[in-house]
RONU-760826 format. One record per residue (C-alpha): residue in three letters; x, y, z; residue number from 1. Coordinates in Angstrom, 1 decimal, always signed. Last residue first. Layout:
BEGIN
<"Ala", <X, Y, Z>, NUM>;
...
END
This chain:
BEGIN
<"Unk", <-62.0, +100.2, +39.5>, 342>;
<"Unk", <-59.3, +102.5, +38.8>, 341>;
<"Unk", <-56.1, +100.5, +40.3>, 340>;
<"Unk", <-55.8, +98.1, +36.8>, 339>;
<"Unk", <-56.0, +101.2, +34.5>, 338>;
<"Unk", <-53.6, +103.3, +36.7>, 337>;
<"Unk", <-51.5, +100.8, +36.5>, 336>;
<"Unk", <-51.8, +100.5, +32.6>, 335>;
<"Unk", <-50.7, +104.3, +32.5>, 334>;
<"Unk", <-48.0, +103.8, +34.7>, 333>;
<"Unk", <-46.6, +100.6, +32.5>, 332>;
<"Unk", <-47.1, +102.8, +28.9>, 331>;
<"Unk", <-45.4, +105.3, +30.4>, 330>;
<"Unk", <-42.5, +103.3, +31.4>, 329>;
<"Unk", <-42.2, +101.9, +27.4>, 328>;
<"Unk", <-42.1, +105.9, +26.2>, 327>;
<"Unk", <-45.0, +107.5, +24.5>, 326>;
<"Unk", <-45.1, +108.4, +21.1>, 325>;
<"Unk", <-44.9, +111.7, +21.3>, 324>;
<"Unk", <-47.2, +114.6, +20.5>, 323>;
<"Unk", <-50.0, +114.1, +23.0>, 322>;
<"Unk", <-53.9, +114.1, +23.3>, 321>;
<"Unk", <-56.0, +113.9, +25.9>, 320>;
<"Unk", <-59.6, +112.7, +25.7>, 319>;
<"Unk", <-63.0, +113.5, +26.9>, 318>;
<"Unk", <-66.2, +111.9, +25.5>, 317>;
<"Unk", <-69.6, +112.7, +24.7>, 316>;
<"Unk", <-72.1, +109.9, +23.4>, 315>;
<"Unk", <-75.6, +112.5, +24.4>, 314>;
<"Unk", <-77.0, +112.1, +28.4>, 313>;
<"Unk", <-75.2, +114.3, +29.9>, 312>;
<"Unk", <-75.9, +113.3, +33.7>, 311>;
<"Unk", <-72.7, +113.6, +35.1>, 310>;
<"Unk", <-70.6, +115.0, +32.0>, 309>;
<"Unk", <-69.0, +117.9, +34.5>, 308>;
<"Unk", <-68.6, +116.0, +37.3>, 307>;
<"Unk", <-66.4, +113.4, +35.9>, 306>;
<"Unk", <-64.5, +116.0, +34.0>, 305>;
<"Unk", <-63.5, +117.8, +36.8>, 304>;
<"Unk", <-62.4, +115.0, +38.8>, 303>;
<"Unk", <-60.2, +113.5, +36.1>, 302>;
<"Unk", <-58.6, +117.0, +35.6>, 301>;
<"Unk", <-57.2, +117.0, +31.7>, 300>;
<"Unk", <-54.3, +118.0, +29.4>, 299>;
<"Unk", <-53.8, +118.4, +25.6>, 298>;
<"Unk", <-57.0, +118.6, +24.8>, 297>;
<"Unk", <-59.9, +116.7, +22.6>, 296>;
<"Unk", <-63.4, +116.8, +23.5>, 295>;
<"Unk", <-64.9, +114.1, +21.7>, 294>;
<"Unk", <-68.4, +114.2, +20.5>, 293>;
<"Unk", <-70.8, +111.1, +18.7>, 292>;
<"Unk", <-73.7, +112.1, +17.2>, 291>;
<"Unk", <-76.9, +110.0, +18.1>, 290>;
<"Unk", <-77.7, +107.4, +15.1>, 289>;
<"Unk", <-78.7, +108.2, +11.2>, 288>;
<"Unk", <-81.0, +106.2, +9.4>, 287>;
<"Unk", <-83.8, +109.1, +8.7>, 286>;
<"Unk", <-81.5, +112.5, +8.8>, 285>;
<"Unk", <-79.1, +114.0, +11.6>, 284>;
<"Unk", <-78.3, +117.7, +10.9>, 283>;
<"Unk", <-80.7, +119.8, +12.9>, 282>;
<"Unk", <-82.1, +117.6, +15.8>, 281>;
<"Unk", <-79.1, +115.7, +16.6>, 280>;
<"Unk", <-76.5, +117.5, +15.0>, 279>;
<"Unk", <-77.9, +120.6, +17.4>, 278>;
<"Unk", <-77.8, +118.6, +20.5>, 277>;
<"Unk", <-74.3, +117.0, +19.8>, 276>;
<"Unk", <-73.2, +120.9, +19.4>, 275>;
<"Unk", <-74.9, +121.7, +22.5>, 274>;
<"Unk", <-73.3, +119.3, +24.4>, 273>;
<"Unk", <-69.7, +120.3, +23.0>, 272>;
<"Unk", <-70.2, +123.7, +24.2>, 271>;
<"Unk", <-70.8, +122.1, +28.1>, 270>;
<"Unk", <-67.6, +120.1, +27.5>, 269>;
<"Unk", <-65.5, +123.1, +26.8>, 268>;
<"Unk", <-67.5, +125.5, +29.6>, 267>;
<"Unk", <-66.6, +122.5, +32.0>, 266>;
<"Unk", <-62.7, +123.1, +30.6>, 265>;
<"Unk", <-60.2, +121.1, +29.1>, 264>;
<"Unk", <-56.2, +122.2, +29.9>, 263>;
<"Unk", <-54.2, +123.4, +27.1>, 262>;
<"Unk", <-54.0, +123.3, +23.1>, 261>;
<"Unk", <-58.0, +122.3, +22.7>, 260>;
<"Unk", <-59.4, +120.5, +19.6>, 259>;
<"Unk", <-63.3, +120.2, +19.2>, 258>;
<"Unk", <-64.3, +116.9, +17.6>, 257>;
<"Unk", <-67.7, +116.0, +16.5>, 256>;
<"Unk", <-68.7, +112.9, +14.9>, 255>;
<"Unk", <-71.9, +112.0, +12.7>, 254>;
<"Unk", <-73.4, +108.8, +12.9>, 253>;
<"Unk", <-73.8, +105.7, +11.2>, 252>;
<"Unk", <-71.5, +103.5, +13.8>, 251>;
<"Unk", <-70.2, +101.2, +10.6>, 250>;
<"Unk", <-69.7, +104.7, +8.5>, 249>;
<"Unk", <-68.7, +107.7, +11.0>, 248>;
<"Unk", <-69.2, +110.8, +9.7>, 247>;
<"Unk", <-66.3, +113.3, +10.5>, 246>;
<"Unk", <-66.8, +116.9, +11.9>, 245>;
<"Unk", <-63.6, +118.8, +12.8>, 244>;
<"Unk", <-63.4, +122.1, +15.0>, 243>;
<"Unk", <-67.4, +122.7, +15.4>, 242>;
<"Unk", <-68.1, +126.4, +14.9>, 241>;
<"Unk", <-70.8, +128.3, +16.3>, 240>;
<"Unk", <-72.7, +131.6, +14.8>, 239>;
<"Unk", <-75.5, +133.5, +17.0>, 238>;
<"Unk", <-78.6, +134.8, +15.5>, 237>;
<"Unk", <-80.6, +132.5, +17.5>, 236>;
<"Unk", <-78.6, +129.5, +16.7>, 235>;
<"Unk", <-76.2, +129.3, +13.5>, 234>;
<"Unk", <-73.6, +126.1, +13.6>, 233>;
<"Unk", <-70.6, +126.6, +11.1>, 232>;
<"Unk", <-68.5, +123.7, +10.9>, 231>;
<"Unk", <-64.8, +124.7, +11.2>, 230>;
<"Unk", <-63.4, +121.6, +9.3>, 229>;
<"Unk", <-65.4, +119.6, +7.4>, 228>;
<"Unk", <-66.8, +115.8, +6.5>, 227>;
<"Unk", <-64.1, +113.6, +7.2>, 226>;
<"Unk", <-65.5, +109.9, +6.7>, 225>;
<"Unk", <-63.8, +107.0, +9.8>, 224>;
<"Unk", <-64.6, +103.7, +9.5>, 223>;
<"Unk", <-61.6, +102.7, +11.0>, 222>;
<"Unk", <-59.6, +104.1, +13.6>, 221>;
<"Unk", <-59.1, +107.8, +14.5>, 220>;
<"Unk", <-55.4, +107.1, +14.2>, 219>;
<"Unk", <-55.2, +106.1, +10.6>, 218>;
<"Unk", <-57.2, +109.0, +9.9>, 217>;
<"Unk", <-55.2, +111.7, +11.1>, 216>;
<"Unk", <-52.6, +109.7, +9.5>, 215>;
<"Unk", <-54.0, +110.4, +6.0>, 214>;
<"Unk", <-55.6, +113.7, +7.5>, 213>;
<"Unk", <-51.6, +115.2, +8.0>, 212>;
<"Unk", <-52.6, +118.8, +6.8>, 211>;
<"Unk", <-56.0, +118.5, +8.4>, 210>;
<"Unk", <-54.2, +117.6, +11.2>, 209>;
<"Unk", <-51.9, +120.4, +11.0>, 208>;
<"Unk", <-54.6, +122.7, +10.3>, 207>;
<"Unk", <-56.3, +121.7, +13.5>, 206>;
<"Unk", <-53.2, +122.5, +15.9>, 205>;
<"Unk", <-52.5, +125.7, +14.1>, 204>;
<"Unk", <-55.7, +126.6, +14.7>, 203>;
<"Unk", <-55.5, +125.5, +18.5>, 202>;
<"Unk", <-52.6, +127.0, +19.1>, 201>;
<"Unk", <-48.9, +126.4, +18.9>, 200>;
<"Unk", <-46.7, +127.3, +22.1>, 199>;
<"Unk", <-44.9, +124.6, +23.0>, 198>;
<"Unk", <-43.4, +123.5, +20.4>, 197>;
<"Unk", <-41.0, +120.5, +20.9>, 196>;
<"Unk", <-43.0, +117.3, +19.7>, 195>;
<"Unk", <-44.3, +119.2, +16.9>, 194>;
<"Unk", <-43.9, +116.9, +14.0>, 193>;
<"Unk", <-47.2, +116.3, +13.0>, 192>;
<"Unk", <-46.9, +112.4, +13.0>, 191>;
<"Unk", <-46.4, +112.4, +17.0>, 190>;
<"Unk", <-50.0, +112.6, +17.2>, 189>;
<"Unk", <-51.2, +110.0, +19.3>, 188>;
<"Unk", <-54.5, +110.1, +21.2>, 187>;
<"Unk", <-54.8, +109.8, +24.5>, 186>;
<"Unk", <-57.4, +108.3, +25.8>, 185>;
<"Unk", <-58.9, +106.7, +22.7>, 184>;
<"Unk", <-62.6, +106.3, +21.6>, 183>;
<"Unk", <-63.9, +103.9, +18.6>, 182>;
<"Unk", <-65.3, +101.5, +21.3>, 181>;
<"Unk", <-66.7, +103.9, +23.3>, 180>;
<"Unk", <-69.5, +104.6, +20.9>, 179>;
<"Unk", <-71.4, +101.2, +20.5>, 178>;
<"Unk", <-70.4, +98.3, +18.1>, 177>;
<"Unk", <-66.6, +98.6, +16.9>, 176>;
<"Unk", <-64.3, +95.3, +17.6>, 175>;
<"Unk", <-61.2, +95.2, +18.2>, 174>;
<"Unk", <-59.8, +92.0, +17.4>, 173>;
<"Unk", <-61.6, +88.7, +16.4>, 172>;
<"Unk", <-59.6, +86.1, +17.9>, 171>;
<"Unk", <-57.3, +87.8, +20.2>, 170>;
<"Unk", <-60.5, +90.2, +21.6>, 169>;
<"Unk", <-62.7, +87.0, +22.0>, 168>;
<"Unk", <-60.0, +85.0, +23.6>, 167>;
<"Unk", <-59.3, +87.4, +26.1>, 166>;
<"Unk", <-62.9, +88.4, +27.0>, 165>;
<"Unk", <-63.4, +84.1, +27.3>, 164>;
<"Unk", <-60.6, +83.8, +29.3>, 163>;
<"Unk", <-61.2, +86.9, +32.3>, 162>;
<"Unk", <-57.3, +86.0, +33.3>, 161>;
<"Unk", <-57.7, +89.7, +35.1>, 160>;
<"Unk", <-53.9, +90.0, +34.0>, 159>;
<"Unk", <-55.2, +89.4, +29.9>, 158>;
<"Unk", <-58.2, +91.5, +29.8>, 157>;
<"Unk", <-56.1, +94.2, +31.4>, 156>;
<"Unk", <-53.8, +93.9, +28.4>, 155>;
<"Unk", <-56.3, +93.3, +26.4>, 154>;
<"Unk", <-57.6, +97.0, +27.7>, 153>;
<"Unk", <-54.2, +98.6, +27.6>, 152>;
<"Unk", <-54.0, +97.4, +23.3>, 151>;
<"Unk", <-57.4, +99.1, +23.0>, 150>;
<"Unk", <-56.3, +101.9, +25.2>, 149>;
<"Unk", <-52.7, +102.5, +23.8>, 148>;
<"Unk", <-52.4, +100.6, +20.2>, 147>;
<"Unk", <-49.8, +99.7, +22.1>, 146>;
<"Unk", <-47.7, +102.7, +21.1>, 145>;
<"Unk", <-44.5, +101.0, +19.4>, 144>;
<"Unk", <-47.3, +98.5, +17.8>, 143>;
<"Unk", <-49.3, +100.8, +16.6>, 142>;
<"Unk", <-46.7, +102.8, +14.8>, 141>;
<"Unk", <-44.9, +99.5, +14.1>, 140>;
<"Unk", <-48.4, +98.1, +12.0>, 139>;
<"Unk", <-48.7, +101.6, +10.7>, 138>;
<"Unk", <-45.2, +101.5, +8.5>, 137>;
<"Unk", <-46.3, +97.7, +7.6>, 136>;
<"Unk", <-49.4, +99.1, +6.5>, 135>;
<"Unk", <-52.2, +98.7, +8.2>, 134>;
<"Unk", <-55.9, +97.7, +6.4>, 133>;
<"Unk", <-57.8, +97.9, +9.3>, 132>;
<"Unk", <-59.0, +94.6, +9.6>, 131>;
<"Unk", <-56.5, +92.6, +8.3>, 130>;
<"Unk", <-54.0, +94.7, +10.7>, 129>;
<"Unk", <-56.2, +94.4, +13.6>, 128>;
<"Unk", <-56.5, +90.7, +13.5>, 127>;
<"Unk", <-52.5, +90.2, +13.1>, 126>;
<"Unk", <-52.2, +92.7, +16.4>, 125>;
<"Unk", <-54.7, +90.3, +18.2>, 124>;
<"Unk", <-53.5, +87.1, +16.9>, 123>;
<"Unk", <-49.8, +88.4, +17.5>, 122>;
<"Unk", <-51.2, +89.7, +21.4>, 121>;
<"Unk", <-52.6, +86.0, +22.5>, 120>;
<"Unk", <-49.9, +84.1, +21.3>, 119>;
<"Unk", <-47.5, +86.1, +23.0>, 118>;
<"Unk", <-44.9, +89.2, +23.6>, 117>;
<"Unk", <-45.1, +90.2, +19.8>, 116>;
<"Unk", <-42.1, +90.9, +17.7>, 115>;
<"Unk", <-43.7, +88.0, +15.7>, 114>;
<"Unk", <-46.1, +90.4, +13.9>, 113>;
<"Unk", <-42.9, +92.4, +12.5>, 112>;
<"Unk", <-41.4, +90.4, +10.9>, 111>;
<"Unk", <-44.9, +88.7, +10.1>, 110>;
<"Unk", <-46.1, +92.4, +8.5>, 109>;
<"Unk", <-43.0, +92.3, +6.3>, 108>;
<"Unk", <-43.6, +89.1, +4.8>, 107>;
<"Unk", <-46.7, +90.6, +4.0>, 106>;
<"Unk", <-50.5, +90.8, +5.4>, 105>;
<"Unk", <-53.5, +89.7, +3.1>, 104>;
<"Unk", <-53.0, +86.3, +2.8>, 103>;
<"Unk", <-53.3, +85.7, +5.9>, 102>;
<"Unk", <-51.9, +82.9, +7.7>, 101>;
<"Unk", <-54.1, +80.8, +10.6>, 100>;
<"Unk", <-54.1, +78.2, +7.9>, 99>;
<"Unk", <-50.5, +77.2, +8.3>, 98>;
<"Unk", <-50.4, +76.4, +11.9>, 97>;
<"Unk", <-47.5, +76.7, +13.8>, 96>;
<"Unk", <-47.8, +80.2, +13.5>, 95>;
<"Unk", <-44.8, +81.5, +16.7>, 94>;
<"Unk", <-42.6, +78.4, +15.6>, 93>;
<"Unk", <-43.0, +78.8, +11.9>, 92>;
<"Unk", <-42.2, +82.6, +12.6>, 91>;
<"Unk", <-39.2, +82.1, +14.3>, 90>;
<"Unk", <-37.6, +80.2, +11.8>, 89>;
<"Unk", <-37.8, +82.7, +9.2>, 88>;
<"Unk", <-37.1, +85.1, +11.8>, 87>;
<"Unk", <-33.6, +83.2, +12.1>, 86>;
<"Unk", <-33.3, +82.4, +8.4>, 85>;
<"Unk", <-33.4, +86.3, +8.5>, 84>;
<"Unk", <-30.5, +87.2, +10.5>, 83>;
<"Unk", <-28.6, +84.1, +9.2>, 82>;
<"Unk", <-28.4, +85.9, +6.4>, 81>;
<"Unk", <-30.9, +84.0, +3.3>, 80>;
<"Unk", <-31.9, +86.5, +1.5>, 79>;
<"Unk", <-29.3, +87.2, -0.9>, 78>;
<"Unk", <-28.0, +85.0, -3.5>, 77>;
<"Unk", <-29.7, +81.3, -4.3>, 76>;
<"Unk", <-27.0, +78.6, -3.8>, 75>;
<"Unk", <-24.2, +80.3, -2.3>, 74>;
<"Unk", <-26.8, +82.3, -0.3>, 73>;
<"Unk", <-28.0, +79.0, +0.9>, 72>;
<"Unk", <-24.6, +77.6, +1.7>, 71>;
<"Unk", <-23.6, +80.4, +4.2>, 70>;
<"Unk", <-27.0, +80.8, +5.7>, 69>;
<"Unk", <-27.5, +77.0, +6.1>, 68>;
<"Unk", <-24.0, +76.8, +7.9>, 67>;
<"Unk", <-24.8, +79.5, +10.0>, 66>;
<"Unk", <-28.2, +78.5, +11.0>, 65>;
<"Unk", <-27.0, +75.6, +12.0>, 64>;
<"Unk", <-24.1, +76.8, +14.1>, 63>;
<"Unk", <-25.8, +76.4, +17.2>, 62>;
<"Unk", <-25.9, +72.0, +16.8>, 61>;
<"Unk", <-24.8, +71.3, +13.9>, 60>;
<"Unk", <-24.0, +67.1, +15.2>, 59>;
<"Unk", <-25.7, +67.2, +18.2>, 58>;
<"Unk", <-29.1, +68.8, +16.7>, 57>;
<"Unk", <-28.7, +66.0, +13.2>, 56>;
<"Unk", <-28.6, +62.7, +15.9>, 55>;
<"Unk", <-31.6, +64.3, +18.1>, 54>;
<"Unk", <-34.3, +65.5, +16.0>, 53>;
<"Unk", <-35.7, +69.1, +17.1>, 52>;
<"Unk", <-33.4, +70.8, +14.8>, 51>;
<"Unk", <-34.6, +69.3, +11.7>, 50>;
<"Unk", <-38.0, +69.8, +13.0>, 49>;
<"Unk", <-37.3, +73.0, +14.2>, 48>;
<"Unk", <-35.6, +73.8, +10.1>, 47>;
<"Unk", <-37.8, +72.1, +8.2>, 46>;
<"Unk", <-41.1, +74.0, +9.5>, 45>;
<"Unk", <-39.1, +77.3, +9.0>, 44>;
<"Unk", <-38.7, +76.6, +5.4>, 43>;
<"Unk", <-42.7, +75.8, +5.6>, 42>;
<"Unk", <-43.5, +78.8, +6.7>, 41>;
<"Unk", <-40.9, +80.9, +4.5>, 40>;
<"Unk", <-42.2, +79.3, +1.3>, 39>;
<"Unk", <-46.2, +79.9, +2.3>, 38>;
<"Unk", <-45.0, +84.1, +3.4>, 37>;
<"Unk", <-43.4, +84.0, -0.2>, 36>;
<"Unk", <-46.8, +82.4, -1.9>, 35>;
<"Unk", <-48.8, +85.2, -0.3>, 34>;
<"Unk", <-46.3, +87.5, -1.4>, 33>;
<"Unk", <-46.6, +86.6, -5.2>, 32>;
<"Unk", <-50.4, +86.7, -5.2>, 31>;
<"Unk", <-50.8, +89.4, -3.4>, 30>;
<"Unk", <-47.9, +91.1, -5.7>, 29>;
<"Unk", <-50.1, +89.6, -8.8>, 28>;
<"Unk", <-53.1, +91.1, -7.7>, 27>;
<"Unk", <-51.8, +94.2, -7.4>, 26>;
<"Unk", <-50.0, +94.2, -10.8>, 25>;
<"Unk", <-53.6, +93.2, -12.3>, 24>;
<"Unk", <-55.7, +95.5, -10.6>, 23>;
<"Unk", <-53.3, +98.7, -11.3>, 22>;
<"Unk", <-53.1, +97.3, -15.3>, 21>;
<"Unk", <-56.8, +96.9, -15.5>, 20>;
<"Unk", <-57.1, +100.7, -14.4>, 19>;
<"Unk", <-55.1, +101.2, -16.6>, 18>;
<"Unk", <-56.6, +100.0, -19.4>, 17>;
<"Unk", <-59.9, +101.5, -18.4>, 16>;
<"Unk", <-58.4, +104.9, -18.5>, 15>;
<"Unk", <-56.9, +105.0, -21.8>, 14>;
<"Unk", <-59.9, +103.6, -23.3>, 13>;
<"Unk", <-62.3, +106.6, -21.6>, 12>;
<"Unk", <-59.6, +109.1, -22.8>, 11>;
<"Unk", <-59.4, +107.6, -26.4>, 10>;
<"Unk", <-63.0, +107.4, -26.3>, 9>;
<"Unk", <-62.7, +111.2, -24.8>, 8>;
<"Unk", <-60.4, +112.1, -28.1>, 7>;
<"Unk", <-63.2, +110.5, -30.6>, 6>;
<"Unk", <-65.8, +113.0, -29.4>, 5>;
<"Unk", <-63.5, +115.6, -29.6>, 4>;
<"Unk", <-62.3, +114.7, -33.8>, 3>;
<"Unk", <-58.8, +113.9, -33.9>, 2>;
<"Unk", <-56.2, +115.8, -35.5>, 1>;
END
C-alpha cells in the first residue's frame, strides 16, 4: 500500500499522460483529415480536367463517374460510390483553389459547405464555422436556419449589390464589434423539444435552457460566459431577479436576458432598463463596457416596442424567440420584410 503523498504523484502522472494522449489523438485526426480533404481536392481536380478534355468527355461521357466508382471500389473498398466521387468532384469545382482550404473543418464540413447557393455564401458559412468552432451537427443547424439575421443581412448585402459590404462579410464572416452584432431576431430554440406545448412558462422555459446550455450557447454566438440564472438585484429594500446573466468576452460586458412565454410588454422593457442601470453602476468594474439587455419573448408588436425604447439610452434589445426551425417560406417573408423596412 502506497504512501498518500506517493498516490497523488501517481495521480498527477496519470493525468499528464493523458492529457498528452487527448492532444496527441487530436492532433493526429487534424492531421489525418486535413490530408483527406487535400486527397479529395485534388481527385476532383483530375476528374473536371479529365472531363473537360474533348477526346476522353465523348468517349465516357455521363457514365464516368460510374465506371470510376465501379473500378475504384474494386481497387480500394468503400468510399468511392458514385454518390460521393460526385461531391468529391463537386467540391474541387466549388474551391478551385487549394489554399482557400482549412484545415480546421472536415470532410464532413465540405459536404456540407458545398450545399451552398454561391461563392459568396460557402466563404461566408466556411468563415463562420472556423470561427466559431461548428461542428458538422451545428454547421446544418445553421445552415437549415440561415443563420437567420446574420445570414438575412448577407443576403440583403447581396440583392442591394453593395460589393465591398458583400465581400467583407464573405471574406471575413460575421464579425462582432458593437452590441447589435451579437443580437438575433428570432432566436432558435428548436433544441429543447417543445415545438407542440403550448402552455409552458417562463420557468420552465429558462430551466430548459439552462438544461440544454451547450446549445444554448451555440446559439447565443461566440464569446458568450454564463454567469447565473435568477440574479438577485436588491434596491430599496426591494428584491429583482434577472432571468440569465452571461458575460460576454470579446464585447467585455455583462449580458442580461429576461425570458418571456407570451407577448413583450413596455413594463417588460422598462424592467430591463433598470436592470442595465443597476449592472452599470453596481456590478460593472474598471475594464468593463455598458451591459448589454435582450428582452426575449415569444411574440412582439413592432410599434410598441419602437416607442417604448425611444430614447433609452443603455444597449437594450427586443427579440422573438421560436421553437422550430423555420420553414424555407418563412425564411423568404421574413427577408421581404427586411428589404421593405427601410
Amino acid at each position: 500500500m502506497g504512501y498518500p503523498d506517493n498516490h497523488s504523484k501517481y495521480s498527477n502522472l496519470k493525468s499528464e499522460i493523458s492529457q498528452l494522449l487527448k492532444a496527441g489523438r487530436e492532433q493526429a485526426g487534424r492531421a489525418v483529415n486535413s490530408i483527406l480533404v487535400q486527397t479529395y481536392w485534388h481527385i476532383g481536380r483530375h476528374i473536371v480536367e479529365f472531363e473537360q478534355g474533348g477526346e476522353a468527355k465523348s468517349e465516357y461521357g455521363a457514365n464516368l463517374l460510374d465506371r470510376l466508382s465501379l473500378d475504384l471500389t474494386m481497387e480500394f473498398g468503400k468510399g468511392f460510390s458514385r454518390s460521393n466521387l460526385f461531391q468529391i468532384r463537386t467540391f474541387y469545382s466549388k474551391f478551385q483553389k487549394v489554399q482557400t482550404l482549412s484545415g480546421q473543418l472536415s470532410w464532413s464540413h465540405y459536404c456540407e459547405l458545398i450545399k451552398a447557393e454561391n461563392e459568396l455564401e460557402i466563404s461566408f458559412y466556411t468563415k463562420q464555422c472556423e470561427k466559431e468552432n461548428w461542428s458538422v451537427r451545428e454547421l446544418k443547424r445553421q445552415m437549415k436556419s440561415m443563420l437567420l439575421m446574420k445570414s438575412m443581412l448577407f443576403h440583403r448585402l447581396a440583392l442591394s449589390k453593395a460589393k465591398e459590404d458583400i465581400l467583407h462579410l464573405s471574406q471575413k464572416g460575421a464579425e462582432l464589434q458593437q452590441a447589435k452584432d451579437l443580437i438575433k431576431d428570432p432566436y432558435v430554440f428548436e433544441f429543447l423539444g417543445l415545438k407542440n406545448q403550448t402552455n409552458y412558462t417562463e420557468g420552465e422555459l429558462e430551466t430548459e435552457l439552462i438544461k440544454n446550455l451547450q446549445s444554448f450557447l451555440l446559439e447565443l454566438g461566440k464569446g458568450f460566459a454564463f454567469i447565473g440564472q435568477q440574479y438577485r438585484i436588491s434596491l430599496a429594500n426591494r428584491h429583482f431577479y434577472v432571468d440569465l446573466v452571461f458575460y460576454h468576452r470579446i464585447l467585455k460586458c455583462f449580458v442580461l436576458i429576461d425570458l418571456k412565454s407570451g407577448e413583450i410588454d413596455h413594463q417588460d422593457i422598462g424592467q430591463m432598463n433598470l436592470y442595465l442601470n443597476y449592472f452599470r453602476k453596481e456590478e460593472n468594474v474598471e475594464g468593463d463596457n455598458p451591459p448589454i439587455g435582450i428582452v426575449l419573448g415569444a411574440f412582439k408588436d413592432h410599434i410598441l416596442v419602437e416607442y417604448a425604447t425611444e430614447n433609452i439610452s443603455n444597449q437594450l434589445f427586443v427579440s422573438k424567440y421560436q421553437l422550430y426551425l423555420p420553414e424555407k417560406e418563412e425564411l423568404a417573408h421574413e427577408l421581404e420584410r427586411l428589404l421593405t423596412k427601410d
